[in-house]
Residue, then its C-alpha position, 0 to 999 in steps of 0.5 A: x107206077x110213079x114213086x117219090x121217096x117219102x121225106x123221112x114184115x113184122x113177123x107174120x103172127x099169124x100161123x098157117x093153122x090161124x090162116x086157114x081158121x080165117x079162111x073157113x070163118x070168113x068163106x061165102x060166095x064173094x058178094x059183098x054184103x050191103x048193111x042197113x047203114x047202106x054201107x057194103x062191108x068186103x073182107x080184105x086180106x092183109x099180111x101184117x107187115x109195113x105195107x097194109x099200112x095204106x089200107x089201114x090209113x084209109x080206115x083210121x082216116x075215114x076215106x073207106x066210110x066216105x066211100x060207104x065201105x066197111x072193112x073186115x081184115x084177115x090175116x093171111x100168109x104168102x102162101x094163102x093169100x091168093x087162094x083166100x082171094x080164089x076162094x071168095x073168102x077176101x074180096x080184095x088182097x093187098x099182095x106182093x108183086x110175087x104172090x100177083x105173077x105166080x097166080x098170073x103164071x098159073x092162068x088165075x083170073x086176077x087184076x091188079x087195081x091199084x098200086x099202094x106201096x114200092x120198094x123193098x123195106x128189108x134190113x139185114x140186122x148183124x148180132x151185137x157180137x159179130x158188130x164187134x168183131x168185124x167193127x160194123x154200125x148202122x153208119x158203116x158202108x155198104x161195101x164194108x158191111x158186104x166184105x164183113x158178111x162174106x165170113x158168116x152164117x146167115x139166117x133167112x126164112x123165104x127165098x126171096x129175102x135171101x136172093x135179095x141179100x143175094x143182090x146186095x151181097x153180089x152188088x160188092x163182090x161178095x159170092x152169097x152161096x159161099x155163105x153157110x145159109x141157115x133157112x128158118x121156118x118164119x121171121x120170128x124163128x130168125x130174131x131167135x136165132x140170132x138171140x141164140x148164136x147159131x146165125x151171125x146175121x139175117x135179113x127180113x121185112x121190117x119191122x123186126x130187124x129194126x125190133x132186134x136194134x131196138x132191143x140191144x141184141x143186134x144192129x141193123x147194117x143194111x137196110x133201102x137207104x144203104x141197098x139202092x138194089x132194094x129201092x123201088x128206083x132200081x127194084x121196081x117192086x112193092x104192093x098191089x090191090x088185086x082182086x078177080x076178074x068176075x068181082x071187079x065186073x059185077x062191083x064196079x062201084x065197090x072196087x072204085x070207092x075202094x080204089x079210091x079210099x087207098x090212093x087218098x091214103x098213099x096221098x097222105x102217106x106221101x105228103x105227111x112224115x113218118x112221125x105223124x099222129x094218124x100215120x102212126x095210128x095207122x101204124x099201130x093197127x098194121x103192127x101192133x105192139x111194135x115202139x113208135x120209133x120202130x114204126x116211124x123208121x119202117x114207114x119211112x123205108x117205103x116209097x109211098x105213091x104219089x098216085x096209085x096209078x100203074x104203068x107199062x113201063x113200072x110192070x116191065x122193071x116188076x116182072x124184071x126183078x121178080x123173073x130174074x132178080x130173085x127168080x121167083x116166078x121163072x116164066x113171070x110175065x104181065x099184059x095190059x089185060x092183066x092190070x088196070x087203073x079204070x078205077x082209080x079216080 
């Protein structure tokens, strides 16, 4: 996986219960459906947060039409995303490295096609209140933002995030199970935490700890360009296209153009800044209702791929990070079977 830093998790809006009403309306046997127009139309499963963004640049930019590919998106959460793929009910999911190896773990016949996004655009955002007291801002060192964090209550709705704080916090002496820890039930369940008082911080994906700053309740002290353990240079981490075994063999035409469509738009996410009129097109469709300069500084903390192209070596940091990083998938492993770049052009 080769990554350049571009020059420059929404909170998950969809519930559980939305999930599963998807689910059941968008279920079939996983044949793609060919129009009159010629043009297969597959359903793709998306999460709602910075990293659907290459997706939706391909369809803003009219790559997938080139391709003769319609898109349908569905709203999925972690927790549903690869039983929608194994369900038939998505033909293609945009997947976290995590969600990929925990169903590789379990003996699920999935293969990764492309990669479309890497590192980890997570912020740790401070209340207004506890900025003051401890004299933090956005410019503040990440040593001294650690030091003041030792003292607090956190807030974090996933286990990952909060072992990745963990990483951060580790990374300049900082014990985080020394912390008082308060697990929320989503990323909008933290901003209201913190809104209330009863946590002094939180860490998310973006954009909401970037939200919350925007809005005046909070700053946001910590984030990629501050945390190199979060960069996709130390990391190894960030999104993949999967989608099964038996699928990718019968449509070998389809998961090609798809594959294609997404490495011309990470191209462009690569090469274009943060700020330009189709990125944030493309911004405003992943994330909807969220400031265009809110957009533009989540995009921004995303490595975008100069190739969609995957490698051995960038699977072993992968797996590296998602074993005993965050220890998420404690027996995670990857082979050459597992992942493929045949069709990439």
């Amino acid at each position: 996986m080769n990554y350049r830093m571009n020059r420059t998790h929404l909170a998950l809006t969809t519930s559980v219960l939305c999930g599963a009403a998807c689910l059941t309306a968008c279920g079939g046997d996983g044949s793609s459906s060919v129009g009159s127009d010629g043009k297969t139309t597959v359903s793709v499963g998306v999460s709602g947060n910075v990293f659907d963004m290459s997706i939706r640049l391909a369809d803003e930019n009219g790559y997938f039409d080139k391709q003769n590919i319609k898109i349908k998106y569905v709203t999925l959460t972690a927790s549903t995303g690869t039983s929608a793929l194994q369900s038939n009910s998505v033909q293609f999911l945009n997947s976290s490295p995590t969600s990929f190896l925990a169903g590789l773990s379990k003996g699920l016949p999935e293969l990764s096609v492309a990669t479309n996004g890497g590192g980890n655009p997570l912020g740790i955002v401070v209340s207004t209140a506890f900025a003051k007291k401890h004299d933090l801002t956005a410019e503040t060192p990440a040593a001294e933002v650690a030091k003041a964090l030792a003292d607090s209550t956190a807030g974090a709705s996933s286990a990952n995030t909060k072992a990745e704080a963990g990483i951060f916090l580790k990374a300049h002496g900082v014990d985080s199970n020394k912390l008082k820890w308060v697990s929320l039930p989503s990323p909008a369940a933290d901003k209201a935490a913190l809104s209330k008082g009863e946590v002094d911080w939180f860490i998310t994906s973006e954009p909401i700890p970037l939200q919350v700053e925007h809005e005046g309740d909070g700053i946001v002290v910590a984030d990629p360009t501050k945390v190199p353990e979060w960069a996709y240079g130390q990391a190894g981490y960030g999104q993949v296209v999967v989608v099964k075994e038996d699928y990718a063999k019968k449509n070998s035409a389809v998961v090609k153009g798809f594959a294609t469509a997404v490495q011309q738009a990470t191209t462009y996410l690569d090469t274009h800044e943060s700020d330009d009129k189709a990125v944030l097109a493309a911004a405003r469709e992943s994330l909807p209702g969220v400031p265009d300069d809110v957009l533009s500084k989540a995009v921004s903390q995303v490595d975008w791929p100069e190739t969609a192209k995957q490698d051995a070596d960038g699977w072993k940091k992968t797996v590296a990070f998602v074993k005993d990083g965050i220890g998420a998938v404690p027996d995670a492993k990857v082979s050459s079977d597992n992942w493929t770049n045949t069709y990439l052009p």
